[in-house]
TORVO-920020 format. One record per atom (N, C-alpha, C): residue in three letters; x, y, z. Coordinates in pm, whole numbers, padded with zeros to 5 digits, always signed. Example, Ala and Ser with C-alpha at 12.3 -4.5 7.8 and 13.67 -1.06 7.14 Angstrom:
// TORVO-920020
ALA+01319-00569+00780 ALA+01230-00450+00780 ALA+01320-00330+00780 SER+01285-00225+00708 SER+01367-00106+00714 SER+01290+00003+00787 
// end
This chain:
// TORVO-920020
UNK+01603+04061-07811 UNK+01742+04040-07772 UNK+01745+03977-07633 UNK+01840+03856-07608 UNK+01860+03834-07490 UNK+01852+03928-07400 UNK+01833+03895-07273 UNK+01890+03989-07172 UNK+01984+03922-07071 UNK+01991+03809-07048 UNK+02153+03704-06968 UNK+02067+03616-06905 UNK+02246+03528-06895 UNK+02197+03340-06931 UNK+02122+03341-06775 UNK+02111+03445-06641 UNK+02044+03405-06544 UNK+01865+03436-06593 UNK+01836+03463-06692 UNK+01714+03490-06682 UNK+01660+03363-06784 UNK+01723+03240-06759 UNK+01696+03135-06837 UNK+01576+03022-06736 UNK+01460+02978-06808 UNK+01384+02900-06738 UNK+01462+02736-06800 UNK+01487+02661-06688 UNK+01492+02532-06739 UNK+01406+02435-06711 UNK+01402+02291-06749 UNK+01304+02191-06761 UNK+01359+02185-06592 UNK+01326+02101-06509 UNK+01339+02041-06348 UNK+01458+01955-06339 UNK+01430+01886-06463 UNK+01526+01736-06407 UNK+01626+01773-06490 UNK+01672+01919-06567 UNK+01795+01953-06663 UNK+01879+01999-06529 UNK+02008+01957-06559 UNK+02178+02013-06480 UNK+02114+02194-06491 UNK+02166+02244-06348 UNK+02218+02391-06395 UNK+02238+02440-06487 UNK+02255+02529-06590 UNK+02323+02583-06680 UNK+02447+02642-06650 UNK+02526+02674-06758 UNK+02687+02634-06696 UNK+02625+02790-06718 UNK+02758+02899-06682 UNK+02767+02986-06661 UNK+02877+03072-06732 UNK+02921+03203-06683 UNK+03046+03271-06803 UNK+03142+03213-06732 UNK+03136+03205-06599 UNK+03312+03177-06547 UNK+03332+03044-06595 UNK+03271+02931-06622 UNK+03260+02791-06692 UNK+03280+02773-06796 UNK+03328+02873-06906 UNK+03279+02881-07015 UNK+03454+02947-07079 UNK+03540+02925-07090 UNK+03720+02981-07121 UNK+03695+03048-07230 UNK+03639+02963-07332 UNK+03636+02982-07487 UNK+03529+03105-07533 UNK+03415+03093-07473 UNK+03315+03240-07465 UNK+03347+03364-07392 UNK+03421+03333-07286 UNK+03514+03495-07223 UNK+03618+03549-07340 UNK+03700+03459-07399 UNK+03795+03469-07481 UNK+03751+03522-07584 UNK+03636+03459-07661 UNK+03582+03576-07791 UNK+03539+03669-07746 UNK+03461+03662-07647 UNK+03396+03748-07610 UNK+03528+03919-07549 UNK+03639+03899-07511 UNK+03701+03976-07446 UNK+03792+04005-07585 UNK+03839+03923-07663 UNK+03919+03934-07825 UNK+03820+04070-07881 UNK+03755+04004-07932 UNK+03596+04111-07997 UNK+03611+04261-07922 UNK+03595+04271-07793 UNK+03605+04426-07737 UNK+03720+04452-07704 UNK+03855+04394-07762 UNK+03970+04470-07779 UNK+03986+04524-07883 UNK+03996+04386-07988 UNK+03978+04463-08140 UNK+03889+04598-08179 UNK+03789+04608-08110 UNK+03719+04682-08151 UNK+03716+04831-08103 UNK+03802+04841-07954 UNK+03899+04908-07937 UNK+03961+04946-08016 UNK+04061+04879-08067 UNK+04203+04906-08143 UNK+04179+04980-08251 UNK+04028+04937-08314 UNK+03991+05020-08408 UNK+03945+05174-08411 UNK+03886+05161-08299 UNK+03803+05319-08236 UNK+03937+05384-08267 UNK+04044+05353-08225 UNK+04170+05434-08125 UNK+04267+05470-08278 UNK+04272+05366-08401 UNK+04355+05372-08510 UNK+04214+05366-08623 UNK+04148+05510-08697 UNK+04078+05485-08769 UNK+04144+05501-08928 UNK+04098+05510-09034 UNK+04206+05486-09153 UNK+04133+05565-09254 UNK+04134+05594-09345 UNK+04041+05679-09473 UNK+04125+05564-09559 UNK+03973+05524-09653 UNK+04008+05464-09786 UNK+03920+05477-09856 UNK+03920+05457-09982 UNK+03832+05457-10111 UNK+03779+05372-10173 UNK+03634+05323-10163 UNK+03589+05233-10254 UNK+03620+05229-10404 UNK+03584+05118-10396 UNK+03558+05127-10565 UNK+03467+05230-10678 UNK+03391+05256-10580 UNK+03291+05353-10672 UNK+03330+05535-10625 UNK+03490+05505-10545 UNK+03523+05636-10533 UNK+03476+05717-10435 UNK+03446+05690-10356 UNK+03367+05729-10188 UNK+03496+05709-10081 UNK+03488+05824-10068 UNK+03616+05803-09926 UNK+03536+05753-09794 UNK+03582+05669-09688 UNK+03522+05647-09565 UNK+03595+05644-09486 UNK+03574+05658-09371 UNK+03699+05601-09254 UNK+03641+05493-09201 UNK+03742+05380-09150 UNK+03692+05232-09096 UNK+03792+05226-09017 UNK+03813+05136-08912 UNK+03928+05066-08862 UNK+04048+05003-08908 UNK+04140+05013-08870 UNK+04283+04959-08939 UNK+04239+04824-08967 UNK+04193+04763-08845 UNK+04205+04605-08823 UNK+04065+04544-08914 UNK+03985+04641-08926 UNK+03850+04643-09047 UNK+03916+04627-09205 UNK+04013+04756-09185 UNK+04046+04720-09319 UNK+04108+04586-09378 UNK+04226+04547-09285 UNK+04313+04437-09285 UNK+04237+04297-09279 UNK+04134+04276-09197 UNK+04080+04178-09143 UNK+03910+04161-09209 UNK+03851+04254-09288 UNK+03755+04255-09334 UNK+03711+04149-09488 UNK+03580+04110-09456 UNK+03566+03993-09548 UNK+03501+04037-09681 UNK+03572+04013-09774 UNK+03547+04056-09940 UNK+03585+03990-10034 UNK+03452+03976-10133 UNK+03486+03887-10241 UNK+03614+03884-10337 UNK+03678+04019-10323 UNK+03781+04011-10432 UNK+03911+04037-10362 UNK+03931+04030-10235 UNK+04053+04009-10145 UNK+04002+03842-10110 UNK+03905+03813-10054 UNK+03921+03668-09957 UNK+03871+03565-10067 UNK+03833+03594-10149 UNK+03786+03496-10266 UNK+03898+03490-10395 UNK+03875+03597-10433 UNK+03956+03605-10561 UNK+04079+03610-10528 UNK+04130+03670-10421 UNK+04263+03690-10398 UNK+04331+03645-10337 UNK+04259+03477-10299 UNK+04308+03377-10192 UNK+04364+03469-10068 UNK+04322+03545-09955 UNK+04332+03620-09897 UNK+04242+03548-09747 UNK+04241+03376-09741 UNK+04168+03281-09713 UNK+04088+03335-09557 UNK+04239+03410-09482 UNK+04248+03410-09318 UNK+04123+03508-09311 UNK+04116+03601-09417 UNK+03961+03677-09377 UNK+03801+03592-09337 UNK+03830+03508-09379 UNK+03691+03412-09351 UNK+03675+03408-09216 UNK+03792+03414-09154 UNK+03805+03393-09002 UNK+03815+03532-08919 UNK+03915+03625-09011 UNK+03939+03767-08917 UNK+03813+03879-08923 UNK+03719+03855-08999 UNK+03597+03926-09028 UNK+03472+03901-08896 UNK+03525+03787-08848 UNK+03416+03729-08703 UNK+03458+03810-08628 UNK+03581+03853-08604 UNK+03626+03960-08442 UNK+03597+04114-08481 UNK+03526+04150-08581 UNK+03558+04295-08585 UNK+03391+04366-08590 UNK+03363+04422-08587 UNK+03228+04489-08540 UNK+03205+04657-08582 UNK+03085+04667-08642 UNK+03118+04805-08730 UNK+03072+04914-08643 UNK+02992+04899-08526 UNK+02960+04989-08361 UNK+02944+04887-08280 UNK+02855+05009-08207 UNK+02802+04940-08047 UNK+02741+04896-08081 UNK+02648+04907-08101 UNK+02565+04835-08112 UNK+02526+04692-08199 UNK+02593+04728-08307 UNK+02655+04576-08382 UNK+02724+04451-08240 UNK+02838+04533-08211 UNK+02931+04429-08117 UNK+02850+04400-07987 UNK+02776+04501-07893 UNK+02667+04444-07816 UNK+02590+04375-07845 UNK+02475+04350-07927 UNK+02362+04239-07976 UNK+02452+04109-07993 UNK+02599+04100-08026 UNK+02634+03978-08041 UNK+02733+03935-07945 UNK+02765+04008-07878 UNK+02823+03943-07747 UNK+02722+03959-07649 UNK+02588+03986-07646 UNK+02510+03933-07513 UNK+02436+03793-07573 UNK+02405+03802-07747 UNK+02371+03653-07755 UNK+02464+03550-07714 UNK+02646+03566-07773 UNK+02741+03509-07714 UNK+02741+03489-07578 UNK+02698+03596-07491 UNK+02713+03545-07325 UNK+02567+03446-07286 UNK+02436+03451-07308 UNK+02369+03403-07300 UNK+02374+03230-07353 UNK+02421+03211-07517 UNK+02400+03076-07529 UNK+02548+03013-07553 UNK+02662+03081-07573 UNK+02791+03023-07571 UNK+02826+02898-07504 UNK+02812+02955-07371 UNK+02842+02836-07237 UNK+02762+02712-07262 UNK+02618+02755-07311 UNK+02536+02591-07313 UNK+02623+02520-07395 UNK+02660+02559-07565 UNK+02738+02494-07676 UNK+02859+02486-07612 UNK+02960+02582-07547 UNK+03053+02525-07513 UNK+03105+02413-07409 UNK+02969+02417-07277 UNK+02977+02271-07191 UNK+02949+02148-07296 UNK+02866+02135-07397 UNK+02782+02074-07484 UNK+02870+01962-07507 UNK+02979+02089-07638 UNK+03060+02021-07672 UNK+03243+02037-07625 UNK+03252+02099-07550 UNK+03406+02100-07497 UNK+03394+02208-07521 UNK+03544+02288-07473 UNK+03607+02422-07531 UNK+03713+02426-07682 UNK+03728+02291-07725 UNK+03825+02246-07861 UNK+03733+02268-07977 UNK+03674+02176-07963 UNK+03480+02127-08090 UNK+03424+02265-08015 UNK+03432+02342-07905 UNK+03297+02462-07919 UNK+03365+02594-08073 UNK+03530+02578-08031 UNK+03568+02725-08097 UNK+03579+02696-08238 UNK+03599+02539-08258 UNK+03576+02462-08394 UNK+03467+02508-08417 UNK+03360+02457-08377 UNK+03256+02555-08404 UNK+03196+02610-08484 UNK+03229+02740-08373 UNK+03224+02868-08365 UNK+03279+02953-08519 UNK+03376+02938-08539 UNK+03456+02958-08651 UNK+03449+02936-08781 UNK+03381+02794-08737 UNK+03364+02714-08888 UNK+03252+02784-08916 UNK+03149+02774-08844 UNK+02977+02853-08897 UNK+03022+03003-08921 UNK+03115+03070-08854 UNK+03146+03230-08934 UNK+03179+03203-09062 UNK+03291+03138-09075 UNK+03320+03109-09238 UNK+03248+03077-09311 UNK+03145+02992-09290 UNK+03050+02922-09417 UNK+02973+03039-09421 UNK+02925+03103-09306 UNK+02852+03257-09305 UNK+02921+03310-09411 UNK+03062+03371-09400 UNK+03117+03462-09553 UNK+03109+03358-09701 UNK+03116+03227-09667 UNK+03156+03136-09822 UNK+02973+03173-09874 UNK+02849+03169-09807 UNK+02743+03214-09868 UNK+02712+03322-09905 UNK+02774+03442-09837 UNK+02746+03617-09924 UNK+02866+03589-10011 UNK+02909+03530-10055 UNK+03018+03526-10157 UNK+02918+03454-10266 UNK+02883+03337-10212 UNK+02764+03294-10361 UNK+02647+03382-10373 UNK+02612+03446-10284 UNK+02523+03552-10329 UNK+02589+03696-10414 UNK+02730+03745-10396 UNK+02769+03743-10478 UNK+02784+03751-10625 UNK+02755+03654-10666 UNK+02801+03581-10789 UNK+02670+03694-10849 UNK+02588+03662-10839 UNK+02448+03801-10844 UNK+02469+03923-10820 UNK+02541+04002-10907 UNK+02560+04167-10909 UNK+02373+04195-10841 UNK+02264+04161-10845 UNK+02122+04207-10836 UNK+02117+04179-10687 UNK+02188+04099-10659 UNK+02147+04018-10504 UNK+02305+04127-10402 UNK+02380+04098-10436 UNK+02543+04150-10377 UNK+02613+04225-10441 UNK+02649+04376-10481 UNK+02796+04385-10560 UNK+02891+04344-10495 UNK+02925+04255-10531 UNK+03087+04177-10472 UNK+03152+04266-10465 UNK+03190+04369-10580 UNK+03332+04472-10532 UNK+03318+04536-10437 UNK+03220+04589-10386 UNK+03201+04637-10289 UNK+03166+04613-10124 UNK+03106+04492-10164 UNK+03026+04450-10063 UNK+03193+04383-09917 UNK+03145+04435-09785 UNK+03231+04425-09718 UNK+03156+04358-09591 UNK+03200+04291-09531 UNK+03184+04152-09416 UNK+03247+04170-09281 UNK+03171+04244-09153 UNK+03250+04232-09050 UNK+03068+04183-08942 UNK+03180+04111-08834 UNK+03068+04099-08702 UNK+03057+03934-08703 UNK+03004+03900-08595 UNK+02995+03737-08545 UNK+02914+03671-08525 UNK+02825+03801-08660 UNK+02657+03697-08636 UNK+02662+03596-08676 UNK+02752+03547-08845 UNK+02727+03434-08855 UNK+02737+03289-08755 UNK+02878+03330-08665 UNK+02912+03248-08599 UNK+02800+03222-08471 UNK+02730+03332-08435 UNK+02653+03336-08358 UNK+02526+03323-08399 UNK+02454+03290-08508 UNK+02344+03226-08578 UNK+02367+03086-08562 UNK+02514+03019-08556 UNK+02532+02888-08558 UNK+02522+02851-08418 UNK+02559+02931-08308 UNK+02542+02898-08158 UNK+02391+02874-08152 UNK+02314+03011-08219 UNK+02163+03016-08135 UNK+02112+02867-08206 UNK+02135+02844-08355 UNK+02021+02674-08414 UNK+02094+02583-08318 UNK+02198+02570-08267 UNK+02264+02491-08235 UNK+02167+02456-08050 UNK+02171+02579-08002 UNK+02131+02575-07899 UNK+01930+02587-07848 UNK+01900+02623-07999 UNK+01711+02574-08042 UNK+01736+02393-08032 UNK+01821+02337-08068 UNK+01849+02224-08104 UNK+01862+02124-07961 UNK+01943+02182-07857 UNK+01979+02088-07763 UNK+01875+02158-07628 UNK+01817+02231-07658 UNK+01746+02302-07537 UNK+01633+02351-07603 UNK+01527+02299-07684 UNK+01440+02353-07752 UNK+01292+02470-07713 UNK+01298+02373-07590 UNK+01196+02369-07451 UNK+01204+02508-07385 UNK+01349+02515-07336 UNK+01383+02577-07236 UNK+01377+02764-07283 UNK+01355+02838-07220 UNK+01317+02956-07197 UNK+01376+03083-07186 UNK+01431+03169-07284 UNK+01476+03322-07263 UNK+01428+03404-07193 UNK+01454+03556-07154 UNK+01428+03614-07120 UNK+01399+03766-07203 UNK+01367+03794-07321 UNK+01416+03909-07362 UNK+01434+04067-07302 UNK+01466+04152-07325 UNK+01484+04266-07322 UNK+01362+04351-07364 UNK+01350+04337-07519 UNK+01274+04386-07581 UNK+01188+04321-07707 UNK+01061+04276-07631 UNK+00983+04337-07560 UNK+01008+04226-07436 UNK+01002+04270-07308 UNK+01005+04231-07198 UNK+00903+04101-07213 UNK+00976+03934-07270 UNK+00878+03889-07236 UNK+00972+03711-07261 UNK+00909+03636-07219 UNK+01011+03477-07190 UNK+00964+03414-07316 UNK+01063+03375-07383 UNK+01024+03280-07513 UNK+01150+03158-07546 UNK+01071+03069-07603 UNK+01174+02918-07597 UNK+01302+02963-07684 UNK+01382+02878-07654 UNK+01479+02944-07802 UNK+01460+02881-07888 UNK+01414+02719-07944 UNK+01344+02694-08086 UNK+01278+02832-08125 UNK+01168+02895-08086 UNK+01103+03039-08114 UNK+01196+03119-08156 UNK+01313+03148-08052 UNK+01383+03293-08089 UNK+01443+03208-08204 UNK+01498+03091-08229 UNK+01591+03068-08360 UNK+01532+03082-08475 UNK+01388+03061-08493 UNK+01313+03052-08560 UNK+01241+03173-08601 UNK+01220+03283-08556 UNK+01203+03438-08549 UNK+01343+03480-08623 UNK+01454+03465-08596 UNK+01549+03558-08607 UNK+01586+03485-08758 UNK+01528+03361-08743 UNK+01607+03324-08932 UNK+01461+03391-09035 UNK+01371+03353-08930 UNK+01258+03404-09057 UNK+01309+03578-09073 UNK+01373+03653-09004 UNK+01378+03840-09003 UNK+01444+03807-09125 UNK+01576+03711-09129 UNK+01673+03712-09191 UNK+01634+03694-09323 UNK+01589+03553-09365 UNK+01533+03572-09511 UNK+01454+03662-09484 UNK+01336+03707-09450 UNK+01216+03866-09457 UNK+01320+03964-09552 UNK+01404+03990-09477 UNK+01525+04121-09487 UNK+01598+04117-09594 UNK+01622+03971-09668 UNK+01673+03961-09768 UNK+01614+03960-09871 UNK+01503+03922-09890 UNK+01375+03929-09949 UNK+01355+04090-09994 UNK+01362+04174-09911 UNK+01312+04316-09917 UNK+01466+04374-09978 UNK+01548+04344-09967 UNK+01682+04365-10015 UNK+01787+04422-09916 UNK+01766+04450-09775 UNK+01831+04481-09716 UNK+01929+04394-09596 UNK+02071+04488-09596 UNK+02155+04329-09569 UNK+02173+04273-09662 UNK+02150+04236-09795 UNK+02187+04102-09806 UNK+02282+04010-09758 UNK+02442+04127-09808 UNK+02572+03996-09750 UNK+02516+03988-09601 UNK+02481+04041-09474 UNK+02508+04068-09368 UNK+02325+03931-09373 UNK+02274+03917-09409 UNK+02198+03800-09380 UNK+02217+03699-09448 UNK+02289+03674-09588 UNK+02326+03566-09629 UNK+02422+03531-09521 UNK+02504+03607-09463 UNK+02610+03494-09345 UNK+02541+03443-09252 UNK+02378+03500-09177 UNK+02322+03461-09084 UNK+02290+03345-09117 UNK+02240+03323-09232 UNK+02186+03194-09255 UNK+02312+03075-09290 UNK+02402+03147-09348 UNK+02531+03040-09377 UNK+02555+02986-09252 UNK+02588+03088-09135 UNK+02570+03008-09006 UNK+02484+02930-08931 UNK+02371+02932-08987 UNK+02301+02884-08912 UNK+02243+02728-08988 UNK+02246+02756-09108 UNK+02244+02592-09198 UNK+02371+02483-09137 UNK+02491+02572-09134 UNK+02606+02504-09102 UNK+02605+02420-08963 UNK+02582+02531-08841 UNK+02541+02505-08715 UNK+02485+02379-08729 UNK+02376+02386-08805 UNK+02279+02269-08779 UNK+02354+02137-08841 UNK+02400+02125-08965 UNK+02458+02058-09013 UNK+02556+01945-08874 UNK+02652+02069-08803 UNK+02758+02018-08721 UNK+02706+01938-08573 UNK+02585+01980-08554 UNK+02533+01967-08446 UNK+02429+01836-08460 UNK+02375+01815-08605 UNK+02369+01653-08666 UNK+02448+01528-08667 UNK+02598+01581-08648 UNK+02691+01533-08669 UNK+02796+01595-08564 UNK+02793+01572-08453 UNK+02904+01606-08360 UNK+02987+01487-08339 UNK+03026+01387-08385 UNK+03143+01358-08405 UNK+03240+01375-08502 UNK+03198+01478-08628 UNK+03273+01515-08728 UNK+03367+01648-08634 UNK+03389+01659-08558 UNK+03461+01732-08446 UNK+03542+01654-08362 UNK+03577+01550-08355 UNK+03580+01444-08243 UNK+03715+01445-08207 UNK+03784+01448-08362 UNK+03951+01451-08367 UNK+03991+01579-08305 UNK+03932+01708-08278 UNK+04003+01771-08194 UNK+04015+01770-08024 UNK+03895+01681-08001 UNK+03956+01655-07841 UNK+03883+01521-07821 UNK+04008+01438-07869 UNK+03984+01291-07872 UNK+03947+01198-07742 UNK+03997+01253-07627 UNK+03963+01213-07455 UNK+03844+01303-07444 UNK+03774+01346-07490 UNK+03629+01377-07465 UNK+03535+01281-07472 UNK+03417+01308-07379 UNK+03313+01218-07420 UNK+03254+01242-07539 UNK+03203+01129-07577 UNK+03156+01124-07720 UNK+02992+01171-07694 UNK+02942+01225-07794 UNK+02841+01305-07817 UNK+02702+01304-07804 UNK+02607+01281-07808 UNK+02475+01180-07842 UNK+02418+01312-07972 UNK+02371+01210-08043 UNK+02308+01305-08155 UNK+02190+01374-08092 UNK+02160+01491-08131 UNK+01998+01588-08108 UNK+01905+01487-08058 UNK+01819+01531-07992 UNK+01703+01493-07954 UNK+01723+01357-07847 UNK+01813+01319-07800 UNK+01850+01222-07700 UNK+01869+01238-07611 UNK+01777+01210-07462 UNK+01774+01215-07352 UNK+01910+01269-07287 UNK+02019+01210-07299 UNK+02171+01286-07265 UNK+02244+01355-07314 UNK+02183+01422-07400 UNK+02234+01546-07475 UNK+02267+01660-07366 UNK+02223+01671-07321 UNK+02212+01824-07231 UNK+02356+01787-07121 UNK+02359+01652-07079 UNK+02455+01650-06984 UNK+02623+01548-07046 UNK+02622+01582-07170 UNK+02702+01550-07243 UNK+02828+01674-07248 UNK+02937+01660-07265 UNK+03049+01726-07283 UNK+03118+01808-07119 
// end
């Protein structure tokens, strides 16, 4: 796990790295996320699965939570989106708002604060549209059951995104105390992901990692398919081009 964006090594001749106060759109999820998740602690709810199991969850879990037979079947669309702000503990909502504070700011100087939350959003959603085709496989997902909260997907799409424009450059982890590129960490954390799915655990909750993170890459191939939302921006340079880093 990260440990923060100051414990980042960069190349010599790379700009500073922008920072949280630089960054509108990563304070904003980032501060949304630990209200909601508040709101939930404070209003918890009892309901009943399908297979007849009472639980208690959050109001805004229940309302806002991503499921094949409310957000799929039941054109119930806005969950694709309200399932990114909600977080099932601490520890869920910590691991993804310190990756959020660590690589946010790079993607959001990258590409603006308009194209960053575009994003951001879009890779959560394609995250839920893939545990929905996994899904379709009662062996792989029970859809009726199976329920979708947290911002890994969206935040699987930050980290390929940011293996992508900073491949080189250097983390810090936590645990185990030790500096690794983020190509490495992106590349570790997708291999856990299929590993984990493979063994059967997670599935929906790693099919979105990877939905985000195919997507990520996809957008970040193609950063002018973003362009129309902040049209007086500078225009982009594709991956691997010398002015990538000091672009946006």
């Amino acid at each position: 796990m990260p440990e923060s964006d100051k414990n980042f090594k960069t190349k010599a001749n790379e700009q500073p790295l922008p920072t949280l106060n630089e960054s509108v759109v990563v304070r904003w999820l980032i501060g949304l996320s630990i209200v909601l998740f508040a709101i939930n602690k404070i209003f918890p709810v009892q309901v009943v699965d399908p297979s007849g199991q009472t639980k208690v969850i959050g109001l805004l879990t229940y309302y806002g939570n991503f499921n094949v037979p409310q957000g799929i079947n039941g054109y119930e669309f806005w969950r694709l989106f309200t399932y990114q702000f909600l977080h099932g503990g601490y520890l869920h909502l910590g691991m993804n708002m310190m990756a959020l504070y660590v690589f946010g700011p790079l993607i959001e100087k990258w590409w603006g604060p308009r194209r960053f939350l575009a994003f951001y959003l879009l890779c959560g959603a394609c995250g839920a549209w893939l545990m929905a085709m996994f899904a379709f496989d009662p062996a792989l997902i029970n859809g009726q059951n199976a329920w979708l909260v947290g911002a890994s997907g969206s935040i699987f799409g930050v980290l390929v995104a940011s293996a992508m424009l900073y491949p080189k450059d250097e983390v810090k982890l936590i645990i185990p105390p030790m500096w690794v590129t983020v190509r490495k960490l992106a590349i570790v954390f997708i291999a856990l992901s299929i590993g984990s799915m493979f063994v059967g655990y997670n599935v929906g909750g790693n099919a979105a990692h990877l939905g985000g993170a195919i997507f990520g890459y996809l957008l970040v191939k193609r950063p002018w398919s973003l362009d129309f939302l902040d049209r007086n921006g500078p225009r982009l340079n594709p991956p691997g081009n010398e002015a990538n880093n000091d672009a946006g």
